[in-house]
C-alpha positions as CSV (number, residue, x, y, z in Angstrom):
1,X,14.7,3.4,8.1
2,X,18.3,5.6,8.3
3,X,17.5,6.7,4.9
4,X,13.6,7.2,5.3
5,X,14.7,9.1,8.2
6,X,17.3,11.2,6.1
7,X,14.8,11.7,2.9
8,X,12.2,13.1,5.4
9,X,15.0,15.3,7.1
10,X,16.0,16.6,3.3
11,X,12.4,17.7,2.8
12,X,11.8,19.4,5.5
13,X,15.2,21.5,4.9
14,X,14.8,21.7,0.9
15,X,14.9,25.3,-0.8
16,X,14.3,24.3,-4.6
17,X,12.6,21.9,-6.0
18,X,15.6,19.5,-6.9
19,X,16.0,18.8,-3.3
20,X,12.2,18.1,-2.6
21,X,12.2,15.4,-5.7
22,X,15.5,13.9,-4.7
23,X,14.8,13.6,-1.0
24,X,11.5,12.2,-1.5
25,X,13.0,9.5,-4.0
26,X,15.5,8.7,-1.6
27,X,12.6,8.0,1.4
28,X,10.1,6.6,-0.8
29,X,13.0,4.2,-2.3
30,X,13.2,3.1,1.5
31,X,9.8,2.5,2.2
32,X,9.3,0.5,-0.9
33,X,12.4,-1.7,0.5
34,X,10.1,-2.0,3.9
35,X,7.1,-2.8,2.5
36,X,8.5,-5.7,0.3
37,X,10.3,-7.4,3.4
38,X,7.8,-7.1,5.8
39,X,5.1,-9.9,4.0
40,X,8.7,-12.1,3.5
41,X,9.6,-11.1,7.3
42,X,6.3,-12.5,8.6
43,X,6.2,-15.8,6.4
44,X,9.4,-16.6,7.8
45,X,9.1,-15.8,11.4
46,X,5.1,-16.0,12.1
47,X,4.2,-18.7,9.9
48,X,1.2,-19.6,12.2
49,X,0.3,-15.8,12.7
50,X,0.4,-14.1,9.2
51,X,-3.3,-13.1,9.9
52,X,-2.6,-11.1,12.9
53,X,1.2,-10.0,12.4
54,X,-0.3,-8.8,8.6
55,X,-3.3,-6.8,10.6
56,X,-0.5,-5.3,13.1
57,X,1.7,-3.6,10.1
58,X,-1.0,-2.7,8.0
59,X,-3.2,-1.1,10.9
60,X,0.4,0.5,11.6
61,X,0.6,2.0,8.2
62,X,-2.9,3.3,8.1
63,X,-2.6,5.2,11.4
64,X,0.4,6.4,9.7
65,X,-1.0,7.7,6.6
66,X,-4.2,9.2,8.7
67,X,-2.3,11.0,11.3
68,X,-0.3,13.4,8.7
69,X,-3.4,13.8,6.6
70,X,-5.3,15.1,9.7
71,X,-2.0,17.2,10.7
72,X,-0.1,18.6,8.0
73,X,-2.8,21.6,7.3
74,X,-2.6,22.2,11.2
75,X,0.8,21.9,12.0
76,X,1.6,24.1,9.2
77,X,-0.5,27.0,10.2
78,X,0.8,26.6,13.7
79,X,4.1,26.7,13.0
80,X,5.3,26.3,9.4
81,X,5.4,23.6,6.7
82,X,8.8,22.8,7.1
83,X,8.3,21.2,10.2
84,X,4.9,19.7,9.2
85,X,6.8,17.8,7.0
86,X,10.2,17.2,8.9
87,X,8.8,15.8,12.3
88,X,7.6,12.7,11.1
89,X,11.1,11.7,11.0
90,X,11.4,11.4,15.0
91,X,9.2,7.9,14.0
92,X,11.2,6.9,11.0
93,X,14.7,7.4,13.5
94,X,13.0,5.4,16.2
95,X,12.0,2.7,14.0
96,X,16.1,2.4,13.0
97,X,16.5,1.5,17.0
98,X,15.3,-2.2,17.1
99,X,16.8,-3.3,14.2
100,X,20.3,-2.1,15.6
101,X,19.5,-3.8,18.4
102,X,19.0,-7.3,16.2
103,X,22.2,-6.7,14.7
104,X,24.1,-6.4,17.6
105,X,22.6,-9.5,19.4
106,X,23.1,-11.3,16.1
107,X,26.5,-10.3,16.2
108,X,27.5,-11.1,19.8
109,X,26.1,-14.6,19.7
110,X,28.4,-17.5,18.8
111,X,25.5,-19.2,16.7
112,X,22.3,-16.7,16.0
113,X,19.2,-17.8,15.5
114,X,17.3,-16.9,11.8
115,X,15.3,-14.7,13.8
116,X,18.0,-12.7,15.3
117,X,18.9,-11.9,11.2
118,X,21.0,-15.1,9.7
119,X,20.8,-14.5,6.2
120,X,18.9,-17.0,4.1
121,X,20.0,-17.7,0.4
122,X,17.3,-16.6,-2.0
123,X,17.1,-18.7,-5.2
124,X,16.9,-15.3,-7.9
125,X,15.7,-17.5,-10.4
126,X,12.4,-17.4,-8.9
127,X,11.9,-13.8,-10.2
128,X,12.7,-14.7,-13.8
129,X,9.4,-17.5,-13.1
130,X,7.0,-14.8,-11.7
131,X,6.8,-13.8,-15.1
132,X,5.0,-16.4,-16.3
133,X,2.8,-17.1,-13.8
134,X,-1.1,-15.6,-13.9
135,X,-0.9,-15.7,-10.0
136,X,1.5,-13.6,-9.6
137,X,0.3,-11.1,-12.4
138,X,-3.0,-11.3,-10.7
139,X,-2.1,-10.3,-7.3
140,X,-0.2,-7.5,-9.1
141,X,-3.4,-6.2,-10.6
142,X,-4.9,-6.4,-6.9
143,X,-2.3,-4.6,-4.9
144,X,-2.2,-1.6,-7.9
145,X,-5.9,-1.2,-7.6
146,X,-5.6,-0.3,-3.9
147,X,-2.2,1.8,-5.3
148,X,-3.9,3.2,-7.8
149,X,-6.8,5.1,-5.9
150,X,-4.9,5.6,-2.6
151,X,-2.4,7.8,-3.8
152,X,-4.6,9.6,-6.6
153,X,-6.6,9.6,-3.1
154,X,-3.7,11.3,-1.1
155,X,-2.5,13.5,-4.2
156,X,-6.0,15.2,-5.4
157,X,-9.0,14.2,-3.5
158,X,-8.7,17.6,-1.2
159,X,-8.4,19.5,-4.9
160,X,-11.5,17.2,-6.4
161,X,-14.2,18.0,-3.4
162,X,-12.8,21.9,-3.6
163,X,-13.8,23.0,-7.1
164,X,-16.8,19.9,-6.9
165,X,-18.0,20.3,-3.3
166,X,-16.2,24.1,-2.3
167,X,-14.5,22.3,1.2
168,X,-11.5,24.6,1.8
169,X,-7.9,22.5,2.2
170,X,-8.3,22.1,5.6
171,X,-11.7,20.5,5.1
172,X,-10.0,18.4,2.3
173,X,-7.5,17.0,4.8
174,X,-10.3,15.6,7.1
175,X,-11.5,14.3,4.4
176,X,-8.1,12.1,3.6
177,X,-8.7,11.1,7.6
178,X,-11.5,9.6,7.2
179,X,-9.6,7.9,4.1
180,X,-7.4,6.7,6.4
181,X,-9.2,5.8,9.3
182,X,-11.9,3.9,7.2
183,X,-8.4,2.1,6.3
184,X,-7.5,1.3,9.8
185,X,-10.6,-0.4,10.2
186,X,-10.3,-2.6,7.3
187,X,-6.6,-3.4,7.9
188,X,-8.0,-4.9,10.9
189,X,-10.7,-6.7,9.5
190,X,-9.5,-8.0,6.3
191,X,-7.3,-10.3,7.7
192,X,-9.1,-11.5,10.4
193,X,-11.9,-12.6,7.6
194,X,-9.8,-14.2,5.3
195,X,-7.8,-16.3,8.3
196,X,-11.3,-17.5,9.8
197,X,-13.5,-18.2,6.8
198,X,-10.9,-18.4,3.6
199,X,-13.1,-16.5,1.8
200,X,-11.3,-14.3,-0.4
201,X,-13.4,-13.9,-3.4
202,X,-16.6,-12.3,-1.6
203,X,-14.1,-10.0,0.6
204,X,-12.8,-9.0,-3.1
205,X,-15.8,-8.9,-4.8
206,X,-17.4,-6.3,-2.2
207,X,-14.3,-4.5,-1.8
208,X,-14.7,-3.5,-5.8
209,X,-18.8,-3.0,-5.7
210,X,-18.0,-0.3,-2.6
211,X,-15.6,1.5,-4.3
212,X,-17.7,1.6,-7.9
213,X,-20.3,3.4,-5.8
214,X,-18.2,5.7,-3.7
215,X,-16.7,6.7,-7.1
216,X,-20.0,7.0,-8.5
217,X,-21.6,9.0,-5.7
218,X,-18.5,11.2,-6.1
219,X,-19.4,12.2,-9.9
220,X,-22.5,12.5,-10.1
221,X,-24.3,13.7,-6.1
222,X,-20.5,14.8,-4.9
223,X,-21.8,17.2,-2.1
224,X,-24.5,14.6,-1.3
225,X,-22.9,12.9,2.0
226,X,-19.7,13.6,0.6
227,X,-18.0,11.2,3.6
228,X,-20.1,8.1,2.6
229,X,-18.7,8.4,-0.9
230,X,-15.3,8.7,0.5
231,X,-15.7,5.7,2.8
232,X,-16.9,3.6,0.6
233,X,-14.0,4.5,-2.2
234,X,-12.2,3.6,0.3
235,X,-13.0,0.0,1.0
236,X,-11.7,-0.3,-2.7
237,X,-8.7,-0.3,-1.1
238,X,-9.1,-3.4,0.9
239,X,-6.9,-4.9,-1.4
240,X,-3.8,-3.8,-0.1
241,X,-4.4,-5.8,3.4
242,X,-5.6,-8.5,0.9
243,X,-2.5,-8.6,-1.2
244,X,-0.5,-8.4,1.8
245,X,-1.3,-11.3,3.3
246,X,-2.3,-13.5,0.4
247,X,1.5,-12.9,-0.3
248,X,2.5,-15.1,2.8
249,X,-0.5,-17.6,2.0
250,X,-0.1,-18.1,-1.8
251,X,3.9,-18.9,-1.1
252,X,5.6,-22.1,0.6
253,X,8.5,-20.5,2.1
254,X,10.0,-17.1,2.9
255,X,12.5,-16.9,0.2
256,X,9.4,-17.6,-2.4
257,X,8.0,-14.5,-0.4
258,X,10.7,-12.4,-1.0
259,X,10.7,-12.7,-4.5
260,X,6.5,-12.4,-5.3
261,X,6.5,-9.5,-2.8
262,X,9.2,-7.7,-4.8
263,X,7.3,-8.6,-8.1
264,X,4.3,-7.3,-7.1
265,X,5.1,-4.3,-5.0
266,X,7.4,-3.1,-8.0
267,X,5.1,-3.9,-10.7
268,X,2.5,-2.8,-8.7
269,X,3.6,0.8,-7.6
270,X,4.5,1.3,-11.3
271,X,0.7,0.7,-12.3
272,X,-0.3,2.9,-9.1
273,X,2.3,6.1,-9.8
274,X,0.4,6.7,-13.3
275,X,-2.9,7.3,-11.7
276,X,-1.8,11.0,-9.7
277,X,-0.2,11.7,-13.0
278,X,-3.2,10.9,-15.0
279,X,-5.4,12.6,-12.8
280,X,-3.6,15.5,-13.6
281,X,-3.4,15.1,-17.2
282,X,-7.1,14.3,-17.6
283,X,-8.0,17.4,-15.7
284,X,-5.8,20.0,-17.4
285,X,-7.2,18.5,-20.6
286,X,-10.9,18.5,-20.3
287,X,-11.0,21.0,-16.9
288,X,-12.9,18.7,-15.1
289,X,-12.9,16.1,-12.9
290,X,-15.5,13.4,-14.3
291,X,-12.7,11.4,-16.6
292,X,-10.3,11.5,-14.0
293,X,-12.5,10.0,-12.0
294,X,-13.6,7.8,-14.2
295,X,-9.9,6.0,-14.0
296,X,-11.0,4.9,-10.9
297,X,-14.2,2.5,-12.4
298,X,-11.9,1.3,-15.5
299,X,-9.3,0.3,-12.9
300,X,-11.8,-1.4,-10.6
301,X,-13.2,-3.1,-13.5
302,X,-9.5,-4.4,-14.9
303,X,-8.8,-5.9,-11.2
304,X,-12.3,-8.0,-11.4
305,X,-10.8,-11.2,-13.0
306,X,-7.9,-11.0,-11.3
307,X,-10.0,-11.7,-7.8
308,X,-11.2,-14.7,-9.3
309,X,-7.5,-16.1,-10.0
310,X,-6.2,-14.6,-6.5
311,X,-8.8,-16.4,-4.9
312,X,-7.8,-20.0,-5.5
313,X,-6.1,-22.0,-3.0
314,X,-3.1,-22.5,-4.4
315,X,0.7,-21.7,-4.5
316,X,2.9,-20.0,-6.4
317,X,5.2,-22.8,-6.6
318,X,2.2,-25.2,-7.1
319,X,1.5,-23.4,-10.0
320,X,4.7,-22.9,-11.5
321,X,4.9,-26.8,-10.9
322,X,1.4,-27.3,-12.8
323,X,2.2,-25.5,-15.5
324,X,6.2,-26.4,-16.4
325,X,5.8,-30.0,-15.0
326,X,9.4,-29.1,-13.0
327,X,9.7,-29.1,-9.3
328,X,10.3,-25.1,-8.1
């Protein structure tokens, strides 16, 4: 959080384009850190709440990608874009508070309790296994499908429905708000399903048909209801709460978590950083939208097997067990 507040600070203060890249590396590098603890943080301390604890940080992180989507157009205009960008580090500071406050308790007590931050050995073999394991590839697949469109999402949708629809930027950064909001919604939802019913694969498999249509609608009818199409692309993204939680369910313990949510949040991010960069590509190349777009459908086609293999009750260390005949 100290350096996610210091990357945000950096861009915000940046007068080349060197500084812009390397403070955004540095925060971006601490918010991948954050989002691989936090499905090994609530394995280990909410084992009987994953559900709701996964809801509560995902629901979190969708207010927090709405909010600046809504803003930054705004806040720029009414003051300047160097403190559109900078003041979201006031949240990023405040979040650094708590966690001092662990450490400090942890430290003053003469025996502290795991949940007061007593570190727990992590076996780093278990990486070297994820390798070989189709779970573990398949829930990569899974969390880089919602990757994969959110951030093309976040990087050109407000371009895309300018030349296609004429909305001006500002109209473009509703647009990304409704993105977001639609994904406050599902963060909420998606867990609360899959805790109640166990039904993963029909959460998935509707997920996938939403967003083939929202990406369809975009393409072809674009200025036709242009917010359903952008609702339902993204419900594609249901995924992420997905992935997020099936990464406490499909482990036995927290230091199994650990090492599956670094596998496929690495892995994953990888896969999901082409797509802005394709989208780019594709457009300079044939000056227009349609193949870009059309990334989206070959994506959400690649990620249909991998709902079937996701969907199965089992573990990760069930699996490895099935498989090698050794005990994890």
């Amino acid at each position: 959080m100290a350096a996610g507040t210091l990357g945000l600070v950096g861009r915000s203060l940046a007068n080349d384009e060197l500084t812009i890249l390397g403070s955004t590396l540095g925060l971006f590098a601490a918010l991948g850190v954050a989002n691989i603890l936090l499905p090994a943080l609530v394995k280990k301390y909410f084992p009987d709440r994953i559900g709701l604890l996964t809801a509560a940080f995902t629901v979190a992180m969708a207010l927090s990608t709405m909010l600046p989507a809504a803003l930054a157009v705004p806040v720029a205009d009414a003051a300047n874009w160097r403190f559109s960008m900078g003041m979201w580090a006031i949240f990023a500071a405040a979040a650094v508070i708590p966690w001092i406050i662990l450490i400090v308790r942890s430290r003053r007590a003469a025996h502290p309790s795991p949940a007061e931050g007593s570190p727990t050995p992590i076996d780093t073999r278990a990486f070297g296994r994820l390798w070989r394991l189709p779970l573990a590839w398949a829930l990569t697949l899974v969390f880089a499908t919602a990757g994969g469109i959110a951030y093309s999402t976040f990087a050109w949708i407000p371009a895309i429905l300018g030349d296609t629809v004429g909305f001006s930027p500002a109209a473009g950064g509703v647009m990304l708000a409704l993105f977001a909001l639609v994904a406050v919604v599902t963060s909420v939802l998606a867990p609360i399903i899959m805790t109640r019913s166990n039904r993963v694969l029909p959460l998935f498999l509707v997920s996938l048909a939403c967003g083939f249509i929202g990406v369809a609608g975009l393409i072809w009818v674009p200025a036709w209801n242009t917010w359903l199409w952008i609702v339902l692309l993204n419900l594609a993204t249901t995924t992420f709460p997905m992935t997020m939680m099936l990464l406490g369910m499909r482990v036995r313990s927290a230091e199994t978590a650990v090492a599956l949510s670094g596998f496929v949040q690495s892995i994953g991010y990888l896969i999901a950083a082409l797509f802005p960069i394709g989208f780019g590509i594709l457009h300079d190349l044939t000056g227009s939208w349609t193949p870009a777009l059309a990334l989206w459908m070959l994506l959400l086609a690649a990620a249909l097997p991998a709902g079937f293999v996701v969907a199965r009750p089992i573990t990760i260390e069930a699996q490895w067990e099935r498989h090698t005949g050794r005990q994890w």
